[in-house]
N, C-alpha and C positions, 0 to 999 in steps of 0.2 A: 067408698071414695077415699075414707083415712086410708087403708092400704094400698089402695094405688097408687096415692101420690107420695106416701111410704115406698114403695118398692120402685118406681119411675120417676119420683120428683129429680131424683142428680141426672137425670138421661135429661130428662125437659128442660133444665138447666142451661146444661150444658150445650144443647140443641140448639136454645137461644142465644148465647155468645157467640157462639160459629155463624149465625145468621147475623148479626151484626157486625161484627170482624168480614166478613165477606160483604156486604154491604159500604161499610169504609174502605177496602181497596178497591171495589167498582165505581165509586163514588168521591172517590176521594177529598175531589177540589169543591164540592160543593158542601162536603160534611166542616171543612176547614172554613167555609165561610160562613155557615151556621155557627160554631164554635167562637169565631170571632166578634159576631154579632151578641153573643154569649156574655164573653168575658167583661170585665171591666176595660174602661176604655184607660190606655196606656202609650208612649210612644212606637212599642216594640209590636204591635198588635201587627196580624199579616192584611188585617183588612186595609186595603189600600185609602177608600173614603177617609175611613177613619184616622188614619196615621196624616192623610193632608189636612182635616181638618185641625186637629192636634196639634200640628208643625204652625199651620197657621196661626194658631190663636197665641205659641210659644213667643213669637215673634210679634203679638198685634202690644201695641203700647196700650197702658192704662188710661182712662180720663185723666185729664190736666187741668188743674184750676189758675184764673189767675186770680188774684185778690185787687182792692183798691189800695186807698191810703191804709196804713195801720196804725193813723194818731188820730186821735180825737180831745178836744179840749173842751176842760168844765163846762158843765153849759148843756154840750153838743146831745141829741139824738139821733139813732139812725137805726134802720129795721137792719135784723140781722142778714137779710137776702141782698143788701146794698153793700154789702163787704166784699162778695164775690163780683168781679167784672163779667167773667164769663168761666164757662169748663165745657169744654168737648171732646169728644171720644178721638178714636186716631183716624175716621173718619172725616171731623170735623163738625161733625152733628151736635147743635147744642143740647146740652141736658140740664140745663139751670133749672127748669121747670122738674127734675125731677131729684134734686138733691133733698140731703136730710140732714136738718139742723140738731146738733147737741151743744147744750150748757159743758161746762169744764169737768161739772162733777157726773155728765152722763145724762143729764133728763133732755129727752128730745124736744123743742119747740117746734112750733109752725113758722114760715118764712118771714111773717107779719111781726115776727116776737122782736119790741123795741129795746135797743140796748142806750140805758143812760149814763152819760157821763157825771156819776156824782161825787166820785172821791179819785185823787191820784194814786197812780201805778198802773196795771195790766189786766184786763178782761180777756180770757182763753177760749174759743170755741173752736167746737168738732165739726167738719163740713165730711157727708159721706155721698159720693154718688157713683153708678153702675150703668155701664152699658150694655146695647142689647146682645151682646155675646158673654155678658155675666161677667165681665173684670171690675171689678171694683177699685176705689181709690179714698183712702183716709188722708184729711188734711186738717192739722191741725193750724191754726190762727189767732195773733196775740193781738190784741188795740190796745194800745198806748194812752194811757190820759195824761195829760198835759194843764197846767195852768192857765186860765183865762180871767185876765182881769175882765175883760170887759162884760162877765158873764154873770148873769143875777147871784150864782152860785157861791161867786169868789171875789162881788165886787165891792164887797163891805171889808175895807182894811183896817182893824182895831188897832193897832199898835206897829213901830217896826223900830228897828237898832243899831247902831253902827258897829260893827263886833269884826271889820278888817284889821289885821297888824298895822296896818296903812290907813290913818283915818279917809273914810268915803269909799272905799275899795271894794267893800263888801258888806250887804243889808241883810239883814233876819227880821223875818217880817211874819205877822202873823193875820189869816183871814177868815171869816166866818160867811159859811153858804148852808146855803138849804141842802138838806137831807131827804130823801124818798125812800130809801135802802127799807124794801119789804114793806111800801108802800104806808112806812110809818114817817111822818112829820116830825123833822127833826134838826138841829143844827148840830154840824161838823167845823171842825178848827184845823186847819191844814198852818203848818210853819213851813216855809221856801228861805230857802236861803240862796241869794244871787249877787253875782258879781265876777271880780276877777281877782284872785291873788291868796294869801291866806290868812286865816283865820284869828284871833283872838287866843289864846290860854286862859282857862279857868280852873283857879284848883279844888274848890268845892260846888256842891250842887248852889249850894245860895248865892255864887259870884253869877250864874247862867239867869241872864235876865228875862227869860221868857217861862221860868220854871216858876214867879213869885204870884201868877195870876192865871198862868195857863198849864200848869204839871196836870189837873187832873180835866183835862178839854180838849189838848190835842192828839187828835185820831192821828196825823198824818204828815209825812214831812217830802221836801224835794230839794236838793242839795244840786245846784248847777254843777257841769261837771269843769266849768271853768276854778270853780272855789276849792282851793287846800283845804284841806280839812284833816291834820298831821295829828291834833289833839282835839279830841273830841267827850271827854272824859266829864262825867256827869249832864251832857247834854239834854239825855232822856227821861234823868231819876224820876224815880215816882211817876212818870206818865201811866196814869193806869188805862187810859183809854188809846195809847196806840197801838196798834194792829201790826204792821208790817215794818220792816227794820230798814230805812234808808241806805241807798249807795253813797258811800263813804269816796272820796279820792285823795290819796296817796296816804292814809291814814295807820297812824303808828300808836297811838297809848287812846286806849277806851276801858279806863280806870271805871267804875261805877257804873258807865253810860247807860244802859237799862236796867239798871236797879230796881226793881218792884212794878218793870212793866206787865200787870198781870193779865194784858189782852194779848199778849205776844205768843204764839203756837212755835212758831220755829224759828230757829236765831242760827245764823253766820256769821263770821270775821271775814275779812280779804287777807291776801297772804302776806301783804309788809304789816299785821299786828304786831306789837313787839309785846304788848303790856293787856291784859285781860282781866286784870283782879277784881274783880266786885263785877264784872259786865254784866253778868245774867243774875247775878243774886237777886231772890225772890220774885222771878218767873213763874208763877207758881203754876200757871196752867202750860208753860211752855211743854211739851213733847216732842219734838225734835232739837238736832242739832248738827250745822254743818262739820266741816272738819277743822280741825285747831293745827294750824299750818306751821311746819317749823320754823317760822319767824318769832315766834312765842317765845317769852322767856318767864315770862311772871303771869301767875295762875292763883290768887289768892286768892281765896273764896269765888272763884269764874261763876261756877252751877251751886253752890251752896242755895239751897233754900228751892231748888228748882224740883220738887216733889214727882213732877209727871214725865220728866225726863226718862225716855225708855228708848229700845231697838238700838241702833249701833253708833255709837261716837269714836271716830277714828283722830287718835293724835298725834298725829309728827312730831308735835312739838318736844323738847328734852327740858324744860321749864329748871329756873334753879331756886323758885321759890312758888309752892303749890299750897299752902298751907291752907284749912278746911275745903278743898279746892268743890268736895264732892260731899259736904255737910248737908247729911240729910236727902241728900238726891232722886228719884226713884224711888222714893218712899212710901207712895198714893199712887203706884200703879196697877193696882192688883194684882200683882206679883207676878209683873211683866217685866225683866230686866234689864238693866241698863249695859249693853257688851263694848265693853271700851279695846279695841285693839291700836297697836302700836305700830310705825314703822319699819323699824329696825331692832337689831339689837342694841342700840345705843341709847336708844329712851326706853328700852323695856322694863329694866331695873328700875327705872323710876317712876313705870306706870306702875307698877308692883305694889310700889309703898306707898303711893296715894292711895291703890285700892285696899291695902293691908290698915295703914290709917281709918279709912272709913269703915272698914268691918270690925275693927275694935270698937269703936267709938256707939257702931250701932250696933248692935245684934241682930242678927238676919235682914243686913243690908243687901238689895237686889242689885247694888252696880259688883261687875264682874270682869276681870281681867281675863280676855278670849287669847290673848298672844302676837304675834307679826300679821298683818294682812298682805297675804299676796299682792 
């Protein structure tokens, strides 16, 4: 048998190609519509089904959510499936019953999973649902918390102050509500400041009269956006318990303002800052940081003492006075760097010497001058 198929295997071969080759020109159109059924499905396929279904689905729209309100105030409960009104496919077929809840950071919930209003700012959830021709649709949705006196939460008001340029114009007020955050019992200190007009100047942390009994209680702030708020400078000091950095309006010197707030993870300016010096000083957990906007001119110890400070800090700004701007920075990252790029050529020279500054001063400091950002 080895030398038969030794001395006739290329004849048998060969025998079989010709019988296939003749079989696809007698056959042609039906070898072409096996081959199509074959391939992966594409627009260019000659299978005619296929190419219409294909065309079809290019053209079918995704599910559409609509959502409800997106404010809730202290106080307020509501299951997370009461946020959406409805979503239907481009049929019009509802699919509420078959959507899929996620928390902000990913973990999926059931429809039933209640969402509490107990501190201000924004709650982010993930809505995903899919119709029966498999298009999908990712929507992402913020809720708003909002103020409610009249709410068990926020209706205990301990103290408030008259702190308008215009006496009566404007109150800072301070309230204390129950806590449930991870179902531990606990009280929270939110400051509001409302009104109309602008604000007071103070030039030390000891003039801010909400700093002399509540520096280390208040979790949380909410600034109407009716109030100027131009000088804001030591506002924050020493809050070691606030979490999230207040919208500021029309706001220009924030000298000190979160000095030693060491619950703070990530800190921004708005672009009319003029004056930053001491802002973040002793941030000590902060890790991020938004951009330092060419409105800046003064950067005197800005990030000094801000240890965890890491990933990218982009600064427009040309500052003409930086001095320790970057003392100690990135220091307790585990030697995760801190990449500072510039604008232009017109602040690059001076990003230079603050980061030349800081590498003298430390040895084998992790902040690093990367160059222009595209």
């Amino acid at each position: 048998m080895k030398v038969f198929i030794q001395e006739y295997g290329k004849v048998i071969i060969i025998a079989i190609i010709g019988v296939i080759c003749m079989m696809i020109l007698l056959f042609h159109g039906a070898f072409m519509d096996m081959v199509d059924r074959l391939k992966p499905a594409n627009p260019n396929v000659r299978n005619e089904e296929t190419k219409y279904k294909l065309t079809s689905l290019s053209k079918r729209e995704k599910p559409k959510f609509v959502f409800g309100s997106p404010q809730l105030k202290l106080g307020d409960k509501i299951f997370i499936r009461d946020l959406v009104l409805r979503v239907a496919d481009a049929d019009g077929n509802d699919l509420k019953e078959n959507i899929r809840y996620y928390l902000e950071d990913g973990t999926q919930v059931s429809s039933d999973y209640e969402i509490r209003a107990v501190q201000f700012g924004t709650m982010s959830f993930l809505f995903h649902a899919e119709d029966s021709q498999g298009l999908t649709t990712d929507k992402k949705f913020a809720v708003a918390i909002v103020n409610n006196l009249d709410s068990p939460e926020a209706s205990k008001l301990l103290e408030e102050w008259d702190i308008g340029k215009v006496p009566q114009t404007v109150m800072a007020k301070i309230f204390e509500y129950d806590d449930q955050t991870s179902g531990n019992p606990g009280k929270r200190y939110a400051l509001t400041i409302d009104g109309e007009g602008a604000v007071k100047e103070y030039g030390s942390a000891g003039q801010i009269p909400w700093l002399k009994d509540y520096a280390d209680k208040i979790t949380e702030c909410e600034i109407a956006d009716t109030v100027r708020t131009e000088n804001v400078s030591y506002w924050f000091s020493g809050c070691s318990r606030l979490e999230m950095i207040p919208k500021f309006h029309g706001v220009r010197r924030m000298q000190g303002t979160f000095q030693n707030c060491v619950s703070i993870r990530y800190g921004f300016i708005e672009n009319t800052v003029e004056d930053i010096s001491q802002a973040f000083k002793g941030c000590s957990e902060m890790t991020g940081m938004g951009p330092v906007f060419s409105s800046v001119s003064r950067m005197d110890e800005a990030f000094s003492g801000c240890v965890k400070l890491r990933g990218e800090l982009f600064i427009q700004a040309d500052p003409i006075s930086y001095l320790d701007c970057l003392e100690l920075t990135a220091s307790q990252t585990g030697g995760v760097s801190l990449k500072i790029y510039g604008a232009d050529e017109t602040n690059s020279s001076t990003l230079k010497e603050m980061v030349i500054q800081e590498n003298i001063k430390q040895n084998g400091s992790h902040v690093r001058y990367m160059g222009i950002k595209s």
